[in-house]
N, C-alpha and C positions, 0 to 999 in steps of 0.2 A: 587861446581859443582858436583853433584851425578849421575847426568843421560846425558849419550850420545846419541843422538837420529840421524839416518842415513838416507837418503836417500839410495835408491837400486842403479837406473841406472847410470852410470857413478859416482860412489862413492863408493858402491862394487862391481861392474860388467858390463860390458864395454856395453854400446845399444848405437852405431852409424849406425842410419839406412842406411846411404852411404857406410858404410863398408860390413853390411850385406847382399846387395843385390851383391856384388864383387862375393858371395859366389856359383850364379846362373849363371856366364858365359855371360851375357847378353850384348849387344850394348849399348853405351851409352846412345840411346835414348831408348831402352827400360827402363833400370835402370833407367833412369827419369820420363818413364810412371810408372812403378813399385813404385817408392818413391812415386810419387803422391796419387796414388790412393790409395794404400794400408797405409803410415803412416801421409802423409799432407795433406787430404781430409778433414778431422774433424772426421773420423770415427775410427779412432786410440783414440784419446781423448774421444771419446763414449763407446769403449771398454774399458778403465780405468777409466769411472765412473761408468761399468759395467750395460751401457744399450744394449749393443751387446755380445753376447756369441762367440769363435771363430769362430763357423762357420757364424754366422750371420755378423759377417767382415767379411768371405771369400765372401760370396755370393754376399754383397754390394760391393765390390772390384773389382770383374772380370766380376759385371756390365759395369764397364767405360773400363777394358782390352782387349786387342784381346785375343785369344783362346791360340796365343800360349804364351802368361804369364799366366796364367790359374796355372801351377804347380809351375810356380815359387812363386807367390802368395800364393798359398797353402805352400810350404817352408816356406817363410816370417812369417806366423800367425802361423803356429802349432809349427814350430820347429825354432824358430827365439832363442831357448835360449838352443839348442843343437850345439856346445856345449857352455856353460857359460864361460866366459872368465874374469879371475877374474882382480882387480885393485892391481895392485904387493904390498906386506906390509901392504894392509889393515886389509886382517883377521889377523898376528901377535899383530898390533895396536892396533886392539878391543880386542886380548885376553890377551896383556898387558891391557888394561884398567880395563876387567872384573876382572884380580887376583889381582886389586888393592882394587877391592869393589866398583867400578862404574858400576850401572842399565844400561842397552844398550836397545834402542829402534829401532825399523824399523816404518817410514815413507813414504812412496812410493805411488806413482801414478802408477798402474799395476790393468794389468786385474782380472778375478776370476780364472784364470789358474796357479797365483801367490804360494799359496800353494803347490800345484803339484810338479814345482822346486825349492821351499826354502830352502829344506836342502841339495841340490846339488851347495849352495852360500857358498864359506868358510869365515867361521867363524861365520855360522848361527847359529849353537850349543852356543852361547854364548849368546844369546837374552833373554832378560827376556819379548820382548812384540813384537806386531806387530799390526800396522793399513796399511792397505792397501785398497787404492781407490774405487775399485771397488766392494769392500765388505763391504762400507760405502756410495756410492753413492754420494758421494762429492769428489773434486780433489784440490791437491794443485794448488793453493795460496789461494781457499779460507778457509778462517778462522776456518769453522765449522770443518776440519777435523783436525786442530791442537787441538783443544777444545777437540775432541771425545780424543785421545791419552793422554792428561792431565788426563780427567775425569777418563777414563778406569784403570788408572794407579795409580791415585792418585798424581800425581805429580806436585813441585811447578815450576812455569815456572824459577823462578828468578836460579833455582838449575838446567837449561837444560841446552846444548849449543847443536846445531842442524846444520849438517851438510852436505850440500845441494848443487849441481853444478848450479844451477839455480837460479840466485839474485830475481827474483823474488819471489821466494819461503822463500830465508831467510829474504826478507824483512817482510813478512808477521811476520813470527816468531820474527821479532826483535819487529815489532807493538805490539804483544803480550807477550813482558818482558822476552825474551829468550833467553840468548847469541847465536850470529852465526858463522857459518863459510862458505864463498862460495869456495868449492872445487873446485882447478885446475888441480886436476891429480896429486900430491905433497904429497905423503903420509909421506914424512919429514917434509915438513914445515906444516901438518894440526898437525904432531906430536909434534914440536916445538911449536907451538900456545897453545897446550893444558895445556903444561909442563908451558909455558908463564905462560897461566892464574890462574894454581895450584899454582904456587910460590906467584903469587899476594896473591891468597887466604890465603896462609901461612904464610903471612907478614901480612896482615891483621889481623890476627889471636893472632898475638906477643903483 
């Protein structure tokens, strides 16, 4: 196993859209018009195949809102990742992995705003690569952006293990000969899994 490949949201850095709208004050029916329109409309998922620019979700958003979510919305899109809220023990995890001589990949469904704050993720200093969705125009689960990330890299899938909150997403990667992991928030036990799998390899090895 040479290469560690990550998922962003909820793997290194916490996007629960229900939490984030807490941060606006709102009723709880607005927060439910707010969720709606701004991240479970479909147009959250356009912005991270990067057929929407930020403002271009702003606009289609406070289409369906009254005037007065109008700023909250604007919060939500421009500044939904001020401030980043990291997953405790992950960047340690990854920079034990990197000084052991394991490749660290980013995988991510994220808009084209992604760059902007990547090096405000800790433990992004330690990447050797990044694919991100909206700067490829495909989104996981499907296939073609796991492809782009091998290609790009060069790498053999049998030597990945790819670590993802969303089963959907690692099923994919498993289709394509990749060990996985579906993350629960557990950065001991995805750490205990790893260590699992090294020993295999190391017995194997004997």
């Amino acid at each position: 196993m040479k290469n560690l490949i990550f998922d962003m949201g909820n793997v290194l850095v916490k996007f629960v859209p229900e939490h984030l709208v807490k941060r606006c004050s709102l009723s709880t029916e607005d927060e439910k018009l707010l969720l709606q329109e701004v991240f479970y409309s479909g147009n959250w998922k356009r912005h991270d195949l990067g057929e929407l620019d930020e403002k271009q979700l702003y606009e289609l958003s406070i289409a369906s809102l009254p005037e007065r979510l109008h700023p909250a919305a604007k919060e939500m899109i421009y500044r939904w990742s001020e401030p980043l809220i990291p997953i405790e023990g992950m960047a340690q995890l990854i920079k034990e992995m990197k000084e052991e001589g394991r490749n660290i990949y980013l995988l991510s469904n994220a808009g084209k705003d992604q760059p902007g704050y990547w090096n405000k993720v800790p433990g992004s200093e330690y990447f050797d690569g990044t694919v991100v969705s909206a700067l490829e125009g495909c989104i996981k689960p499907d296939p073609k952006i796991y492809r782009i990330l091998v290609k790009r890299y060069s790498l053999d899938p049998a030597e990945c293990l790819f670590i993802d909150d969303m089963e959907a997403n690692t099923e994919t990667a498993q289709e394509l000969g990749w060990k996985t992991y579906c993350f629960d928030g557990d950065v001991n036990k995805l750490k205990n899994h790893i260590r699992k799998i090294l020993e295999e390899e190391r017995n194997a090895d004997k």
